[in-house]
Residue frames as a rotation matrix with the C-alpha (Angstrom) as fourth column:
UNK 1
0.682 0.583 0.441 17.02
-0.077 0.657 -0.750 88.33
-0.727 0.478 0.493 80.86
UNK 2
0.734 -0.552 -0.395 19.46
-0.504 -0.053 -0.862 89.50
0.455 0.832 -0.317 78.07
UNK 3
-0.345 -0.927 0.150 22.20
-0.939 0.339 -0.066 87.43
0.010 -0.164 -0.986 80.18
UNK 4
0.174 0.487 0.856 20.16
-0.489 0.797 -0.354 84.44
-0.855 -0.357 0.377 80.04
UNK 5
0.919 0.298 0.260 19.75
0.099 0.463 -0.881 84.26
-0.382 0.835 0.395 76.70
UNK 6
0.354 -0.844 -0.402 23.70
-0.870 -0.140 -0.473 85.18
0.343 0.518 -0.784 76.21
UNK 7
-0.375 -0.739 0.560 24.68
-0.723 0.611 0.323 82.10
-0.581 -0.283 -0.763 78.40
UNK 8
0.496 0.419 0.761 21.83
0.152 0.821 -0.551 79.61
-0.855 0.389 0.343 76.59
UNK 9
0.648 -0.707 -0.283 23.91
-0.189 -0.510 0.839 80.74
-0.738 -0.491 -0.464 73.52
UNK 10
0.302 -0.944 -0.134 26.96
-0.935 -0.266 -0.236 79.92
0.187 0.197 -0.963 74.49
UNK 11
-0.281 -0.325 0.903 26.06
-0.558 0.821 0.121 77.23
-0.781 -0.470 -0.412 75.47
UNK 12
0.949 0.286 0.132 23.92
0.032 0.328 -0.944 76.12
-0.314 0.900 0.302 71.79
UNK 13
0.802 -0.375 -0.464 27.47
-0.588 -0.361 -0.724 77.14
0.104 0.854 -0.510 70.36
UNK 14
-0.499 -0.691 0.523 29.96
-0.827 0.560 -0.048 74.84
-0.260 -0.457 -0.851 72.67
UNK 15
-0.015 0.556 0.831 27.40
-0.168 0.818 -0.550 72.31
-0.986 -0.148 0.081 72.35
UNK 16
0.819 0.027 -0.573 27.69
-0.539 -0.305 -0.785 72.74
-0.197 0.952 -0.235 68.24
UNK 17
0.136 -0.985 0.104 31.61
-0.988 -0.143 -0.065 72.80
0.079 -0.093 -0.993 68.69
UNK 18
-0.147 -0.727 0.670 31.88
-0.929 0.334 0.158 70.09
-0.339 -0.599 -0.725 70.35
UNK 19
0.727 0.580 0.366 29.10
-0.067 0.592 -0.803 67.59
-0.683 0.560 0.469 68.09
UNK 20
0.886 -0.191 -0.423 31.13
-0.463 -0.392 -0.795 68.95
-0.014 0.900 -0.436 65.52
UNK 21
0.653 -0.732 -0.195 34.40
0.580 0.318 0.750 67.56
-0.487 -0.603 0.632 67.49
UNK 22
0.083 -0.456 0.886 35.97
0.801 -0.499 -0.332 70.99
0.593 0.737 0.324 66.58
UNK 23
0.778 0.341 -0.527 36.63
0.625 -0.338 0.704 72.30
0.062 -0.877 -0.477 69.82
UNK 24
0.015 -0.999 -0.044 40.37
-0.215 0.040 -0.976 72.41
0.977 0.024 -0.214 69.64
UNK 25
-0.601 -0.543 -0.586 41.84
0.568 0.226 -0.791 73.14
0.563 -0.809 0.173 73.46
UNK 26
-0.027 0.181 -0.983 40.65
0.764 -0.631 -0.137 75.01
-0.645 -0.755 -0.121 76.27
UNK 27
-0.390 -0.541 -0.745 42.46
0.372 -0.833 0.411 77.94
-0.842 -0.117 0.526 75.13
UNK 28
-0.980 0.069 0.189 41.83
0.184 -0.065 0.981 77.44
0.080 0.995 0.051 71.64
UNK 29
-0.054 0.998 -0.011 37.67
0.781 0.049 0.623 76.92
0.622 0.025 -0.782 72.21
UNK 30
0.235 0.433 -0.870 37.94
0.850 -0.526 -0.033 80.23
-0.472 -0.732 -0.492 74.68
UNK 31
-0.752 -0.659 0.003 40.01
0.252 -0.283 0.926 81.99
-0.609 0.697 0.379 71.96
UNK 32
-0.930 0.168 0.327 37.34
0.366 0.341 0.866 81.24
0.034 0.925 -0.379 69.94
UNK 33
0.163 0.954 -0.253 34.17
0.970 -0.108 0.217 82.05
0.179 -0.281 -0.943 71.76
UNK 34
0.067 -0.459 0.886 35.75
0.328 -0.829 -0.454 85.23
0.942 0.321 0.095 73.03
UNK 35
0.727 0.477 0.494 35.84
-0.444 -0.223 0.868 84.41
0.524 -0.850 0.050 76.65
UNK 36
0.152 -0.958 0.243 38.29
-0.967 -0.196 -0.164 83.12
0.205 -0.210 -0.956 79.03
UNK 37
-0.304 -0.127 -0.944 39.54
0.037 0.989 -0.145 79.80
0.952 -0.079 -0.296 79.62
UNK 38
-0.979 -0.026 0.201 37.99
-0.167 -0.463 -0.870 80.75
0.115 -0.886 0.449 83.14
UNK 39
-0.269 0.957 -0.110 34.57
-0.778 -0.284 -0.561 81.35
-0.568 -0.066 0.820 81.95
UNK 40
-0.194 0.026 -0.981 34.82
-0.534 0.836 0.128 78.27
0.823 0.548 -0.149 79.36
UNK 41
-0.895 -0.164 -0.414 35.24
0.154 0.758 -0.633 76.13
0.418 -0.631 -0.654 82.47
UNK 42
-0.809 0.585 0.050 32.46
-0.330 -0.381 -0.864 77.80
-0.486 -0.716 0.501 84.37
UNK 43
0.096 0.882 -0.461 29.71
-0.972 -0.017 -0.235 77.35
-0.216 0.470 0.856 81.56
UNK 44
-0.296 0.167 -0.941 30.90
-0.508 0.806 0.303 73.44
0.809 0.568 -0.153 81.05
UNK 45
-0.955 0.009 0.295 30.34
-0.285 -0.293 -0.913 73.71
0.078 -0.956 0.283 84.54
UNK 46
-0.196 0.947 -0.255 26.86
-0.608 -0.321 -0.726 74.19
-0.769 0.013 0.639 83.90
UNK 47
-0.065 0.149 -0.987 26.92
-0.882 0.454 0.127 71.91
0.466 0.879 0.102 81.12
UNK 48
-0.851 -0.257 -0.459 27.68
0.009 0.865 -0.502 69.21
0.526 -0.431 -0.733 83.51
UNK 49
-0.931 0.346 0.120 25.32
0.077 0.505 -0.860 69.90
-0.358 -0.791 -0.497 86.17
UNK 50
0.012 0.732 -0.681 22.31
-0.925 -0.251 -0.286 70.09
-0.380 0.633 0.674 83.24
UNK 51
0.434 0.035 0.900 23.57
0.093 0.992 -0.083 66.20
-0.896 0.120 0.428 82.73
UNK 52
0.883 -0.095 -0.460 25.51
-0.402 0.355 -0.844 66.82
0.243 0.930 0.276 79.51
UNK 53
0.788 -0.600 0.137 28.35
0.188 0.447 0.874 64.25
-0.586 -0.663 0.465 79.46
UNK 54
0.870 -0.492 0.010 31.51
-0.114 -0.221 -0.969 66.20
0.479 0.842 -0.249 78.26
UNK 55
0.580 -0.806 0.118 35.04
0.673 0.556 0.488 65.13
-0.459 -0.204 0.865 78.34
UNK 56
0.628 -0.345 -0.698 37.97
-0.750 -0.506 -0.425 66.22
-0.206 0.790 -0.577 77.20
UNK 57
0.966 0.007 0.260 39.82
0.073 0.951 -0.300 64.13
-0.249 0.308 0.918 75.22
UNK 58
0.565 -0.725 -0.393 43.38
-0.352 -0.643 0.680 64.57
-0.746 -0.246 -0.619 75.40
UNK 59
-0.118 -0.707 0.697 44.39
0.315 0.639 0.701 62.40
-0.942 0.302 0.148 72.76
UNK 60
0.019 0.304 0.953 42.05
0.897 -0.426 0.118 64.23
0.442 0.852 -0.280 70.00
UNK 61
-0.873 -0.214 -0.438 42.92
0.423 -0.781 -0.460 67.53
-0.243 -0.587 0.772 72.34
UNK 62
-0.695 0.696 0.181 39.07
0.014 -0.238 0.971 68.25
0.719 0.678 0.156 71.97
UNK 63
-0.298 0.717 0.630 35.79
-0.733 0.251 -0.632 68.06
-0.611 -0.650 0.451 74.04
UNK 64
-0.797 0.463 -0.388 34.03
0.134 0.762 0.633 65.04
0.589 0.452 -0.669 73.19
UNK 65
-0.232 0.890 0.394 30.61
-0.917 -0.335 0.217 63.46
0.325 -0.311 0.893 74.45
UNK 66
-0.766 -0.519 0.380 30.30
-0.589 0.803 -0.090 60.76
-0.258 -0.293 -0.921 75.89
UNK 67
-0.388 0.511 0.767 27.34
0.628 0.756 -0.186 59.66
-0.675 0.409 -0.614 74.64
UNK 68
-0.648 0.261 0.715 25.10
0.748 0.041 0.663 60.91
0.144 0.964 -0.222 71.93
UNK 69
-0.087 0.331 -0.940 23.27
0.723 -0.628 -0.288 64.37
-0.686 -0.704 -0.185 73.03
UNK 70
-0.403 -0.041 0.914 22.20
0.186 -0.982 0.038 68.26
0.896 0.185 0.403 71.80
UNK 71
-0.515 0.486 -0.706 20.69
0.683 -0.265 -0.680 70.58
-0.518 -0.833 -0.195 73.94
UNK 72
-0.480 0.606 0.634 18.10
0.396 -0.495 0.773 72.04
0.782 0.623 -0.002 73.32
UNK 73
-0.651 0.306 -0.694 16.56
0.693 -0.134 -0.709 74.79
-0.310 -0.942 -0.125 75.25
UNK 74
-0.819 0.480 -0.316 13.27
-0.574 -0.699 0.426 77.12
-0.016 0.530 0.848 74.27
UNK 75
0.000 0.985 0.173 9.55
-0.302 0.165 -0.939 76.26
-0.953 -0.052 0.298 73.45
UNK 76
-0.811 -0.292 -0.507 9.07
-0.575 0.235 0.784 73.74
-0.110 0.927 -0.358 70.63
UNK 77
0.278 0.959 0.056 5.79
-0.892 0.280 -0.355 72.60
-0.356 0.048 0.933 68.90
UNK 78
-0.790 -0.613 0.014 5.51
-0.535 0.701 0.472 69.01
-0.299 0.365 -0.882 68.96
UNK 79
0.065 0.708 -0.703 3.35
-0.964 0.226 0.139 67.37
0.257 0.669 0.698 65.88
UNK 80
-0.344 -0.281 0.896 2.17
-0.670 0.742 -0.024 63.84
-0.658 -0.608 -0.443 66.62
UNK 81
-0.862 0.098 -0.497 1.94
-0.399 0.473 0.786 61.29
0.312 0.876 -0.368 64.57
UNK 82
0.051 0.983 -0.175 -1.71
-0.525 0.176 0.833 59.50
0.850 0.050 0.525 64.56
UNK 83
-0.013 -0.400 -0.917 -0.22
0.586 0.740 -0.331 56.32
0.810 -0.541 0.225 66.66
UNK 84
-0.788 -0.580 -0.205 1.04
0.394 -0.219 -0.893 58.76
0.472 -0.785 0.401 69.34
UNK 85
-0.407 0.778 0.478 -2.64
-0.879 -0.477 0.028 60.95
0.250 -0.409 0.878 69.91
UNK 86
-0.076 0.270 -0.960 -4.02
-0.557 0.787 0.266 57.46
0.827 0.555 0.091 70.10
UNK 87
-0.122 -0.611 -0.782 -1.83
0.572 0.601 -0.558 56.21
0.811 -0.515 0.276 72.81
UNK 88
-0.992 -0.040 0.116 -2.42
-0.055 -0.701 -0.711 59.91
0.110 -0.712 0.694 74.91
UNK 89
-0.090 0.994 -0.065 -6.12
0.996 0.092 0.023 59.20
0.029 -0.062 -0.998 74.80
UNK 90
-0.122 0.242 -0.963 -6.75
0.184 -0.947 -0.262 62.80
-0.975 -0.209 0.071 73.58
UNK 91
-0.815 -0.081 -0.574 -7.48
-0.342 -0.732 0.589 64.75
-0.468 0.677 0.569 70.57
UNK 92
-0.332 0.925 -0.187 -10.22
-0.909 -0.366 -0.198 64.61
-0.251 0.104 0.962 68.11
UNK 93
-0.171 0.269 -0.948 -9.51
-0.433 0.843 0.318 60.43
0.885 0.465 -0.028 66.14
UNK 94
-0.905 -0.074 -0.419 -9.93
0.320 0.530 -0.786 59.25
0.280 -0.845 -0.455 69.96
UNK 95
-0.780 0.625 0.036 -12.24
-0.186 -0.176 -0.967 61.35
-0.598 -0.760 0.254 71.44
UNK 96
-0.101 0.595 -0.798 -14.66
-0.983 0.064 0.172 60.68
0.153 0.801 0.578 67.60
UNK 97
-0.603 -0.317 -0.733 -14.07
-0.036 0.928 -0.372 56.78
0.797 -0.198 -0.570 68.18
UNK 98
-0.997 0.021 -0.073 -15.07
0.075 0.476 -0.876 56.83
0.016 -0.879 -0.477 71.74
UNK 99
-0.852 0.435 -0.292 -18.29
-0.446 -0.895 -0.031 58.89
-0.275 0.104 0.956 70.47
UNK 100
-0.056 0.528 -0.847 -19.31
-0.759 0.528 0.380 56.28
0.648 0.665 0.371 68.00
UNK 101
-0.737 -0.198 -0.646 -18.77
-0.137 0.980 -0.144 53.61
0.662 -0.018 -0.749 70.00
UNK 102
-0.818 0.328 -0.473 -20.91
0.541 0.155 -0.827 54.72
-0.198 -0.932 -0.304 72.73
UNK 103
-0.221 0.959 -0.176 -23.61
-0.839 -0.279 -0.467 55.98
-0.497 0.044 0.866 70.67
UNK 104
-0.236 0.528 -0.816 -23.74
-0.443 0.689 0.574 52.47
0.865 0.497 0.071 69.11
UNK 105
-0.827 -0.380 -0.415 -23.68
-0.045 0.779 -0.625 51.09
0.561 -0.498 -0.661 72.28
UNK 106
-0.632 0.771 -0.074 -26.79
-0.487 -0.469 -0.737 53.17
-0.603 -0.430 0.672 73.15
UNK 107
-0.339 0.145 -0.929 -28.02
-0.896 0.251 0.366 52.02
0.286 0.957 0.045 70.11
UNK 108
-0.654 -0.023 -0.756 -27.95
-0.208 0.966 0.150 48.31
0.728 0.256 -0.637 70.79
UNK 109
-0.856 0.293 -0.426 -29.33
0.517 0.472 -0.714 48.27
-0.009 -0.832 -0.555 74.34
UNK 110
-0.469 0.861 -0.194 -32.79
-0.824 -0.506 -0.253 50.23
-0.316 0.041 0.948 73.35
């Protein structure tokens, strides 16, 4: 487990680096991480086949993205806005609604 969470990381920290467009080189960004220009390759490796789209850019000697991206990896609580519970047909302003509507509807037809 403790290597899992050393490669997720390294990877949160390349993935930083590289937003940041403050890789440098290879050498320089393995230099930095404290790993080899070996293992650098290997883990963008794994960046790649996770779908991030990195480049290097030889003119800004840097990684880049090609498009916009982070990664994020881990368990994250996500708050919804009213609109969105709405739209899942779930929680309490939906499932109240459907309540009323179908005790008026009881309502009417007595």
């Amino acid at each position: 487990m403790q290597q899992l969470t050393k490669q997720i990381s390294l990877i949160e920290r390349i993935d930083q680096l590289v937003r940041l467009h403050a890789t440098g080189t290879p050498s320089e960004l393995a230099s930095r991480l404290n790993i080899s220009k070996a293992k650098l390759y290997r883990v963008i490796d794994v960046m790649k086949e996770l779908n991030a789209p990195i480049v290097y850019n030889i003119a800004s000697q840097s990684f880049e993205y090609e498009d916009a991206v982070k990664f994020k990896c881990g368990f994250y609580v996500k708050v919804l806005a009213q609109g969105d519970a709405l739209s899942i047909n779930g929680g309490a302003v939906v499932m109240a609604t459907t309540v009323e509507f179908l005790f008026l509807q009881y309502r009417i037809s007595c």
